[in-house]
C-alpha positions in Angstrom: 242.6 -36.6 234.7 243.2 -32.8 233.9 241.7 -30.2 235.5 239.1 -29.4 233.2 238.2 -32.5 233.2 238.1 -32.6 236.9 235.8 -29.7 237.0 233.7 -31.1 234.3 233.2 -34.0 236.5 232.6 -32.1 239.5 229.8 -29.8 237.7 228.2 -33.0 236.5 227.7 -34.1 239.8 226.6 -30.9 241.5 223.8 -31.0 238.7 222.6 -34.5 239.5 223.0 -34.0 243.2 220.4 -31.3 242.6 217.9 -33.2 240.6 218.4 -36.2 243.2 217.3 -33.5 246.1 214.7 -32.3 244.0 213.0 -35.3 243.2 213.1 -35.8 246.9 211.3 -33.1 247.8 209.0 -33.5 244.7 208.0 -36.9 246.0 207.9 -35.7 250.1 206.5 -32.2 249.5 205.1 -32.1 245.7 205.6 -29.6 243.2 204.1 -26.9 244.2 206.0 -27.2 248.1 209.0 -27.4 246.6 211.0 -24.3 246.1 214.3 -23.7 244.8 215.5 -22.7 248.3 214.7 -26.1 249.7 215.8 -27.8 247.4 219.6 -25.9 248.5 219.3 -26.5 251.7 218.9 -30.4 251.3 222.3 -30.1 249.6 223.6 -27.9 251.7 224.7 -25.2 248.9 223.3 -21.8 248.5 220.4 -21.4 246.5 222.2 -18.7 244.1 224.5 -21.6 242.8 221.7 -23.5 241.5 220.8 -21.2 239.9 224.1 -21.4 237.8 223.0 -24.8 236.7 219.0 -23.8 236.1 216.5 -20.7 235.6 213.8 -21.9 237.9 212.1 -24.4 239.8 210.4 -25.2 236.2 213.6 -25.7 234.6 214.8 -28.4 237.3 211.6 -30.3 237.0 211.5 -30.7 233.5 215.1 -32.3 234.0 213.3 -35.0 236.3 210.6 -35.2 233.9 212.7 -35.9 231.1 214.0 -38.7 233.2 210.9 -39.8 233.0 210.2 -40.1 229.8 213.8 -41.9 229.1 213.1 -44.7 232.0 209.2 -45.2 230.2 210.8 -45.1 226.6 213.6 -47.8 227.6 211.0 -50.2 229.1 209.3 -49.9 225.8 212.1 -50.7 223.2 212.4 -54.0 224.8 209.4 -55.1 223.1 211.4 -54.1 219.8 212.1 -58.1 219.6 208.5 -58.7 220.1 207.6 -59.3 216.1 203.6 -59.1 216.3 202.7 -55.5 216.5 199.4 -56.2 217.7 201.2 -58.0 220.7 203.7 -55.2 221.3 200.9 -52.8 221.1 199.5 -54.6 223.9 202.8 -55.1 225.7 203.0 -51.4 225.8 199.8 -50.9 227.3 200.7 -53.2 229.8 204.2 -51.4 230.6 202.5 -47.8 230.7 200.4 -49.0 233.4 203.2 -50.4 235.6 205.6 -47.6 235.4 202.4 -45.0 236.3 201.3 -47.3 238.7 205.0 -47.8 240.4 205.9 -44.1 239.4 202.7 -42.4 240.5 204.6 -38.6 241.0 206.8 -39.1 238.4 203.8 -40.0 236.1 201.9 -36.8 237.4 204.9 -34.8 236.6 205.1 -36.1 233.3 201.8 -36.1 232.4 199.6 -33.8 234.1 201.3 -31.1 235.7 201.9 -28.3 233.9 205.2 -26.8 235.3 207.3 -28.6 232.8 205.6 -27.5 229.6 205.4 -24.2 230.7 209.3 -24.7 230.4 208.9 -26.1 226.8 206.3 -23.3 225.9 209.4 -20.5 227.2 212.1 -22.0 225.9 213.9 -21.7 222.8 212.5 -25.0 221.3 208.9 -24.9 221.3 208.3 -28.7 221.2 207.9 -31.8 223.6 210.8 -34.0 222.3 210.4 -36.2 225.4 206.6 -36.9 224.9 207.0 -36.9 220.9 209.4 -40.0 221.7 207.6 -42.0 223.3 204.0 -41.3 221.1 206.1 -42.1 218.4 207.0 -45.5 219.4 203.2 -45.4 219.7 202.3 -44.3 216.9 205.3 -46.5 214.5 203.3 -49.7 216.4 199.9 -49.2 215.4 201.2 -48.6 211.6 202.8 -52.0 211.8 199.8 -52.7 213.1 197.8 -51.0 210.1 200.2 -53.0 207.4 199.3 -56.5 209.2 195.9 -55.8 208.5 194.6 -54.4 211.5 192.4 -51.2 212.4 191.6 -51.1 208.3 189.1 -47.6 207.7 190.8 -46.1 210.5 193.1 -43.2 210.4 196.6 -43.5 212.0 197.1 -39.9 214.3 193.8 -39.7 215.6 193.3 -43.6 216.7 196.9 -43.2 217.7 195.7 -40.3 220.0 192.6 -42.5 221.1 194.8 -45.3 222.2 196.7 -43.4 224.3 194.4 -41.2 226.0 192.4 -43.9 226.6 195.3 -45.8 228.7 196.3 -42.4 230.4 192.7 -41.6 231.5 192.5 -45.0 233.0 195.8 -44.6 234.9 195.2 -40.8 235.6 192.0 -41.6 237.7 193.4 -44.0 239.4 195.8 -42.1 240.4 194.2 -38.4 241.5 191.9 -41.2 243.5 188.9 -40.8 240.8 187.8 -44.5 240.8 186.1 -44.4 244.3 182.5 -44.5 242.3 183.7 -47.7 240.7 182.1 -51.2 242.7 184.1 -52.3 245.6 184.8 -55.9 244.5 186.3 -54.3 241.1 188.0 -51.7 242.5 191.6 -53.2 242.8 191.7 -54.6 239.8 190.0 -51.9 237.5 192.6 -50.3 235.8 193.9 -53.9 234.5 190.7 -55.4 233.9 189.8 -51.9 232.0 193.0 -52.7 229.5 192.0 -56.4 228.9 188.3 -54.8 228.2 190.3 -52.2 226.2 191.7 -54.6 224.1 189.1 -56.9 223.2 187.5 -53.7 221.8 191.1 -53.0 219.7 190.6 -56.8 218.5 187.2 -56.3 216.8 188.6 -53.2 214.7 
């Protein structure tokens, strides 16, 4: 291995050494606890030479949470080999749930704080390629879906958009602690019996 090479290697694992003590912190502290100067001192490095591998605190954080969206989107493409859409549509449901429900900070990060798109919304690309990925997975399902003969009078972005807010809301107040006004005996089982009910709905479209 030449040096450059060498170096390479090293500045690779400087970076993910940083998003490793980050995601620490995230998890122990939360975002908004977490500064870029703690982050240094868990690795030991001042806090100027992170600043050689990100801008901000927003920058490092939109890193993890593009993490995020990779681990979600690879769970998802192993229901590529499932061949009914209207099964994989409800495979993914099921998978969203389980990686917010295991995942609860990342899923925060991802999906409902607001540090990372304010990255996006500074940056030089304007877009959410991480979120675009994985609603178009979505979104590609419930076509296939559409061309079996499913959801017929319905219109593809905005039943798309239903779908998936509808799933998010469920794990979102389950998560900020929102389902305390649901009935004790259904309480830990709501957000799973809430899909099933979910989907018998989907079934009669």
């Amino acid at each position: 291995m030449g040096i450059s090479d060498r170096k390479e290697r090293e500045k690779e694992e400087l970076r993910e050494k940083i998003l490793g003590a980050a995601k620490v912190l995230f998890l122990e502290k939360g975002f908004e606890k977490t500064s870029i100067r703690n982050i240094a001192d868990r690795i030991e490095y001042s806090p100027g030479i992170l600043y050689h591998y990100f801008r901000d605190k927003n920058e490092i954080f939109h890193a993890l949470h593009q993490e995020g969206f990779q681990q979600l989107l690879v769970m998802m493409k192993v229901l590529n080999s499932v061949r009914n859409p209207m099964e994989r549509l409800k495979a993914m449901g099921s998978i969203y749930i389980s990686f917010a429900m295991q995942n609860p900070d990342m899923y925060d990060l991802m999906f409902i704080k607001e540090a990372p798109i304010h990255h996006i919304h500074d940056s030089e690309h304007d877009d959410w390629k991480e979120g675009g990925g994985t609603f178009n997975y979505l979104r590609e399902t419930i076509k296939d879906c559409m061309s079996d003969g499913h959801f017929q009078g319905h219109q593809l972005e905005p039943l798309s958009f239903l779908i998936w807010s509808t799933v998010h809301g469920m794990v979102s107040l389950q998560i900020r602690g929102r389902c305390e006004v649901i009935k004790e005996e259904s309480k830990a089982n709501i957000v799973q019996d809430g899909l099933e009910e979910f989907y018998r709905v989907l079934d009669r479209l």
